[in-house]
C-alpha positions in Angstrom: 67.6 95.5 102.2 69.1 94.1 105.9 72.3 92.1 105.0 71.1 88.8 107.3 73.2 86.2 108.4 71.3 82.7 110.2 73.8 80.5 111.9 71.7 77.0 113.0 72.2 74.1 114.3 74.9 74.7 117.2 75.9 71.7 119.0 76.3 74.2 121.7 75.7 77.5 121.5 77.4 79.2 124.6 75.2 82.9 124.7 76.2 83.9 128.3 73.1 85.5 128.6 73.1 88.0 131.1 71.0 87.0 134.7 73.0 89.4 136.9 74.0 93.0 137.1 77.8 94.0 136.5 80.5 91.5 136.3 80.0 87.6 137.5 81.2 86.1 140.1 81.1 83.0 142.3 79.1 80.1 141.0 77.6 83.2 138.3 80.7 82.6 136.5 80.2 79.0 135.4 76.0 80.2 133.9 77.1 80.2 130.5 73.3 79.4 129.2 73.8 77.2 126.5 71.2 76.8 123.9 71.8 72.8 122.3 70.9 73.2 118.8 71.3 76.6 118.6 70.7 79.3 116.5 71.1 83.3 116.0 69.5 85.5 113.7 71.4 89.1 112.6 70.4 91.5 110.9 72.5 94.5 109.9 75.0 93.4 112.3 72.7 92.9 115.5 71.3 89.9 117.1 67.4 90.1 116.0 66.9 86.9 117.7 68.7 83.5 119.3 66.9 80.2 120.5 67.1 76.7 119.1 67.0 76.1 115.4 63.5 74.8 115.5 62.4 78.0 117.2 63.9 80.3 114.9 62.9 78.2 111.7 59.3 78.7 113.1 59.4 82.3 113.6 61.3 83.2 110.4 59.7 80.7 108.2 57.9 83.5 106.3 60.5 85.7 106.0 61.3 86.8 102.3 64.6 88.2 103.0 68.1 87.1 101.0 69.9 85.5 103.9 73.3 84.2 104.4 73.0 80.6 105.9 75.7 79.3 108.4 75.4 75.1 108.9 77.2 74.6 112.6 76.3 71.4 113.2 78.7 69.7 115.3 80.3 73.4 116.0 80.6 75.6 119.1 79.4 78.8 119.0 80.2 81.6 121.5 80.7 85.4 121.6 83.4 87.0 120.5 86.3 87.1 123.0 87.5 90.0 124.4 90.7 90.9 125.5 90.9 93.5 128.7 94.6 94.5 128.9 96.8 94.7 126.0 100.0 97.0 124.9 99.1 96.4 121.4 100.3 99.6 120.3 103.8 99.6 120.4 107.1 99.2 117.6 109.8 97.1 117.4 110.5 93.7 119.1 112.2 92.3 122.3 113.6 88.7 121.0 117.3 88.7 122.6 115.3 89.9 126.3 113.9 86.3 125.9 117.3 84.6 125.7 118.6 86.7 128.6 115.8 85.7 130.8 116.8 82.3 130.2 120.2 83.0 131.1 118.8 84.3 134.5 118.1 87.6 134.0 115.2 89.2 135.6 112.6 91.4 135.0 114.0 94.2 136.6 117.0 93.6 135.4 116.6 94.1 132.0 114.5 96.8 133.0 116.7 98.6 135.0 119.7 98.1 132.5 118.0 100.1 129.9 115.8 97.4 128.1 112.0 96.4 129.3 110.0 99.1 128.6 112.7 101.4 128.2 113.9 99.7 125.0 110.2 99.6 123.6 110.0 103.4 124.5 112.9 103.9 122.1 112.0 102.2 119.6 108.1 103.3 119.8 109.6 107.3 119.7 111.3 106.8 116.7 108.7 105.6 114.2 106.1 107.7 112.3 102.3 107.3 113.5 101.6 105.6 110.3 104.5 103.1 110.3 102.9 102.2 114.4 99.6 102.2 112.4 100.7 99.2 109.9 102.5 97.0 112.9 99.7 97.2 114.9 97.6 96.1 111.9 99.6 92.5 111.9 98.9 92.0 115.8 95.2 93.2 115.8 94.5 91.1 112.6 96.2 88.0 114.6 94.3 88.9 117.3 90.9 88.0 114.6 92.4 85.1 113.6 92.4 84.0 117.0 88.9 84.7 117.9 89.4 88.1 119.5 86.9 90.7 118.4 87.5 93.4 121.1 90.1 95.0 123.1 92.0 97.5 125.5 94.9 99.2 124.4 97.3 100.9 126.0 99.8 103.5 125.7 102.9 103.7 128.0 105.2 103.2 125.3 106.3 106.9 125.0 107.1 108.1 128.5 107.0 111.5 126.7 103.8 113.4 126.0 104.8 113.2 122.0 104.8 109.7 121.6 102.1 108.8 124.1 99.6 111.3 122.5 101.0 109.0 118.8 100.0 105.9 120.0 96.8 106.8 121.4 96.4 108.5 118.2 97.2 105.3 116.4 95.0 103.4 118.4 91.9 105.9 117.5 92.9 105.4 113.6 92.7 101.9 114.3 89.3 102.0 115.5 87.6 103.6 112.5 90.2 101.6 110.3 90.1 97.7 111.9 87.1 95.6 112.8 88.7 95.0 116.0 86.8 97.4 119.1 89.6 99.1 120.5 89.2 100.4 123.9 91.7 103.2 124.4 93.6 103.7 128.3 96.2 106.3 128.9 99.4 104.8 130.4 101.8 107.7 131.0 102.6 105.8 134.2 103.9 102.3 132.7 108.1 103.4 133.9 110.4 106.0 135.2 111.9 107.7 132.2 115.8 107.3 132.2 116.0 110.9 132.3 114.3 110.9 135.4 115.7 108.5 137.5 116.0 109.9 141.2 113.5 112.4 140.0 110.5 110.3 140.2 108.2 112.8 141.5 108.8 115.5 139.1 107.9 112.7 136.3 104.7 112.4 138.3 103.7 116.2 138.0 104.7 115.5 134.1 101.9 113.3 133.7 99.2 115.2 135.8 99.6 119.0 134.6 101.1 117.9 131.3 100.1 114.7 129.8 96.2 113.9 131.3 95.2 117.7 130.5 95.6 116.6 126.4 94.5 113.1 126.3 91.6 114.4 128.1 91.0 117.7 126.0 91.6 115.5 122.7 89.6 112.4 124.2 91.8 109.6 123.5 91.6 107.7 126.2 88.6 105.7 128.6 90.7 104.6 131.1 94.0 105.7 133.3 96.4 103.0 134.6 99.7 103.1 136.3 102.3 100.8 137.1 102.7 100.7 140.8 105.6 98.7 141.9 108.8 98.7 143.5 111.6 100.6 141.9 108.7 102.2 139.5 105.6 104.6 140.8 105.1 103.9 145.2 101.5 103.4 146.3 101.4 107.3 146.8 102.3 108.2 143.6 100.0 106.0 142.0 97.6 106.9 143.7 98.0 111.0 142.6 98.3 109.7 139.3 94.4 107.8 139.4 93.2 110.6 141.4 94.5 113.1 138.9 93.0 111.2 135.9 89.9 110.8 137.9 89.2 114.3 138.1 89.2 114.3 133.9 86.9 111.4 133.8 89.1 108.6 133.1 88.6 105.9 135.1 91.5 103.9 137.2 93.0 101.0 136.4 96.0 99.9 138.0 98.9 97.5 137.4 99.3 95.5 140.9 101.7 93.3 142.9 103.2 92.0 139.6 106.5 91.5 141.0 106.1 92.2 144.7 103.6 92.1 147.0 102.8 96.3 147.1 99.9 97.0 148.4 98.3 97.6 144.2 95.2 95.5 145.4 94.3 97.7 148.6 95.2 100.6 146.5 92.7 99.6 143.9 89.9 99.2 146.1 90.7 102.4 147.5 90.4 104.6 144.9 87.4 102.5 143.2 89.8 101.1 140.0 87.2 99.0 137.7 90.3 96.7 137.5 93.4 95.8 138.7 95.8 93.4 136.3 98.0 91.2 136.9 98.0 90.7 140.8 100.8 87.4 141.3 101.8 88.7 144.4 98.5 90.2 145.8 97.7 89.9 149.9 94.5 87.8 151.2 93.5 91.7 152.5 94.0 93.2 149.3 92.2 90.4 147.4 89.4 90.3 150.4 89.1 94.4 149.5 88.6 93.8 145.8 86.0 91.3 146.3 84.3 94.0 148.8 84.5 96.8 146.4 83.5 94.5 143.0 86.7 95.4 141.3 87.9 93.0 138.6 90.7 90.8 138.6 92.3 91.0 135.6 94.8 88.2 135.0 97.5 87.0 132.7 98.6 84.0 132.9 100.6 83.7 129.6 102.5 86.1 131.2 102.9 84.5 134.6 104.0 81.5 132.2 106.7 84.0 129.8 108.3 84.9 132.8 108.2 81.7 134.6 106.6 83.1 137.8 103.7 80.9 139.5 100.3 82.5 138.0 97.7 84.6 139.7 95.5 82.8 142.9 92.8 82.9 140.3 91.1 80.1 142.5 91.4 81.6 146.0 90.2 84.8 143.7 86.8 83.5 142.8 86.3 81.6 146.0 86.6 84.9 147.5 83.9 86.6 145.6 85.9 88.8 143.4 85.0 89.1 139.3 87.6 88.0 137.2 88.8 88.6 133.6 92.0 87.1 131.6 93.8 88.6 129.1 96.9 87.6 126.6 98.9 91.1 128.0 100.5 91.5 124.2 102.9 93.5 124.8 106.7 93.0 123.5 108.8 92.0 126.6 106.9 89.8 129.0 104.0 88.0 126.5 104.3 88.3 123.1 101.0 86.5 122.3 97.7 87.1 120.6 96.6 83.8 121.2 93.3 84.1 124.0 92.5 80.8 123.1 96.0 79.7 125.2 95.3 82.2 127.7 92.2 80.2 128.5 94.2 77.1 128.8 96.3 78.3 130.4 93.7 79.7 133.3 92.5 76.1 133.2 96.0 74.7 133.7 97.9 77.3 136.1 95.0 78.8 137.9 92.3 76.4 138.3 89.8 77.7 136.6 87.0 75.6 135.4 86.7 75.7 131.4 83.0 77.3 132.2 84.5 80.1 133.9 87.4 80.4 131.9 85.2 81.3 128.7 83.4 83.8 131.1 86.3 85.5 132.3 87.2 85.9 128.4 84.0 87.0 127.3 81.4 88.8 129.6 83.8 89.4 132.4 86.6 90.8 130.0 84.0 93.3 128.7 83.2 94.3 132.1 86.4 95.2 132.6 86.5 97.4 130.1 83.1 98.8 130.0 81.5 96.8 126.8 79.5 94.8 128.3 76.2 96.4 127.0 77.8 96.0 123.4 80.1 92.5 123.5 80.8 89.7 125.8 77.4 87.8 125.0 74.9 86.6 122.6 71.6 88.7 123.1 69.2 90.2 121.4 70.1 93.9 120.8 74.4 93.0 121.1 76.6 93.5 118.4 76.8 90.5 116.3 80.3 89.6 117.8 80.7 85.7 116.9 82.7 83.3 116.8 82.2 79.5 114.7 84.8 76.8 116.8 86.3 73.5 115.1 85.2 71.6 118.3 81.4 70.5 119.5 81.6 71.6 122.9 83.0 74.6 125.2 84.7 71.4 127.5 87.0 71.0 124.4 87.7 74.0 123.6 90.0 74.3 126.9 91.0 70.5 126.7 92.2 70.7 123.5 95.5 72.9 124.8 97.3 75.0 122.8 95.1 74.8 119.8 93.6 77.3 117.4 90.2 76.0 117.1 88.9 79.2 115.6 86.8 78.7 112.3 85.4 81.2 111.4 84.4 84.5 112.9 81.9 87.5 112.5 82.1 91.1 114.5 78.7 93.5 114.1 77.4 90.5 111.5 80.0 90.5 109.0 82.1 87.6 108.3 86.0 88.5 108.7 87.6 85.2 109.6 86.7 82.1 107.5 
């Protein structure tokens, strides 16, 4: 017999429904098609049907099967959210680089003294694949408890072929293991190796005749992203590096203009990234060339806010036409968060976002980014039963109320996992 669930009786329920083709952007990002009063029917962990409660008491009111009955009256409802860019995957933890950025240390400070990434990288090499398994397990179930239901992951951690092929083992485990979706990208290119300082290049040829050949044989990964930035991987290398990763079918993505204006944006519209993340620094022409080629914004400002860096031109980004997605980043250095619900205040707050587009960039958008979009990001019929039940009445204050888990309970393909 279908295992049913009926939730009913929405004050709002925010579906998102789909009117457009790709990601949204413009005025498409604030359609969220609310339904007052709503309802959604799953069966076997797919919607079957959604419309107000009266509608959907009137076409199941025959029905004879058992059904699990949710009452959200004076609750919103929306899809589950979905995260586009994390380093999830990774061991250990960065507390004392908090206290030295405080003390005025940069980024690439603490990078280029042997902690950042580097320090990560160490500690990621030394542990078993089972023992990343289990702390991964604490951040992806944080990441449900906060409303998340779906996710990118990257590796990067390893900066040898060993370690990077562990975590993106880890991260295929977790998929069969965790109900978090977990979207795999390969991230060979996320630093410099120590051990190849002043030999940047040959690190390059690492990745592309070593690394990509077996993530791509053993199919571990979607997507390829690299870190292009000053005193990491130049425009040209990058650009070998998507190119490369392009010819094994993973598609670009590319960290851009995090720290310094460098050309990432241009570069991503160039070699046709789906996305480029974190983009602080990015040039009118480089945002004017993402909006031309439809690649997605992916921004973090959580991150922006850890490192106490003015956020993203989310504003000027939508304005000009170009899709955009936020993301919490998790990673252990720069934002240590699982929390999408701040991220979305936080797009509110520091980038201007309305709260209507700020649920879309963490929803449809976000899935866009990372390809789900036919599976997650809204409520229709057909979707997986991705859902999430809110302690407030309305999307509005869901972003007003800042800093607050409002998450009460939540469901991913139908079955109830939070609450």
């Amino acid at each position: 017999m279908a295992k049913v669930v009926w939730i009913k009786h929405a004050s709002q329920l925010v579906t998102l429904a789909n009117k457009s083709e790709g990601p949204r952007v413009k005025e498409q990002m604030s359609e969220l098609s609310i339904i007052e009063d709503g309802s959604v029917w799953v069966e076997d962990g797919i919607i079957q049907a959604i419309g107000t409660t009266e509608e959907l008491e009137t076409k199941y009111s025959s029905h004879t099967l058992e059904v699990e009955v949710v009452d959200a009256i004076g609750h919103l409802v929306t899809p589950g959210l979905v995260d586009p860019h994390t380093h999830v995957a990774f061991g250990g933890s960065r507390e004392r680089e908090f206290e030295m950025r405080l003390e005025g240390a940069t980024y690439m400070d603490i990078m280029n003294a042997g902690g950042g990434i580097h320090a990560t990288t160490k500690m990621t090499r030394t542990i078993s694949e089972d023992e990343l398994v289990r702390q991964t397990t604490k951040r992806l179930d944080s990441f449900l408890a906060h409303g998340v239901t779906t996710i990118e992951g990257k590796s990067g951690y390893g900066l040898d072929l060993e370690t990077e092929i562990k975590q993106l083992r880890a991260m295929k485990r977790l998929q069969e293991e965790h109900p978090i979706d977990i979207v795999p990208t390969f991230m060979g290119a996320h630093a410099v190796p120590t051990t190849y300082k002043g030999k940047e290049d040959e690190y390059v040829d690492l990745i592309i005749d070593e690394m990509l050949p077996v993530v791509a044989k053993e199919k571990l990964a979607k997507f390829n992203d690299v870190f292009c930035e000053v005193g990491v991987f130049t425009p040209e290398q990058s650009e070998r590096i998507l190119e490369a990763g392009k010819s094994y079918g993973l598609i670009p993505k590319i960290h851009a203009d995090e720290i310094e204006p460098y050309q990432g944006a241009e570069l991503a519209a160039k070699v046709g990234a789906i996305s480029a993340e974190h983009l602080l620094k990015a040039s009118d022409e480089g945002i004017r060339a993402m909006a031309e080629q439809g690649v997605i914004a992916c921004l973090l400002p959580a991150t922006a806010l850890y490192l106490r860096e003015n956020a993203a031109q989310g504003r000027a980004m939508i304005d000009a036409g170009v899709p955009v997605a936020i993301s919490t980043d998790c990673n252990p250095g720069s934002s240590p968060t699982t929390s999408m619900p701040l991220v979305m205040n936080l797009a509110c707050i520091s980038m201007r976002l309305t709260p209507a587009e700020s649920l879309c960039a963490a929803t449809y958008n976000a899935a866009c980014a990372i390809q789900m979009e036919d599976k997650v990001g809204s409520l229709e019929i057909g979707k997986q039963a991705d859902i999430v039940l809110w302690n407030v009445k309305n999307y509005q204050e869901l972003q007003y109320l800042f800093g607050v888990n409002h998450v009460k309970a939540v469901w991913k393909n139908g079955v109830k996992v939070v609450g």
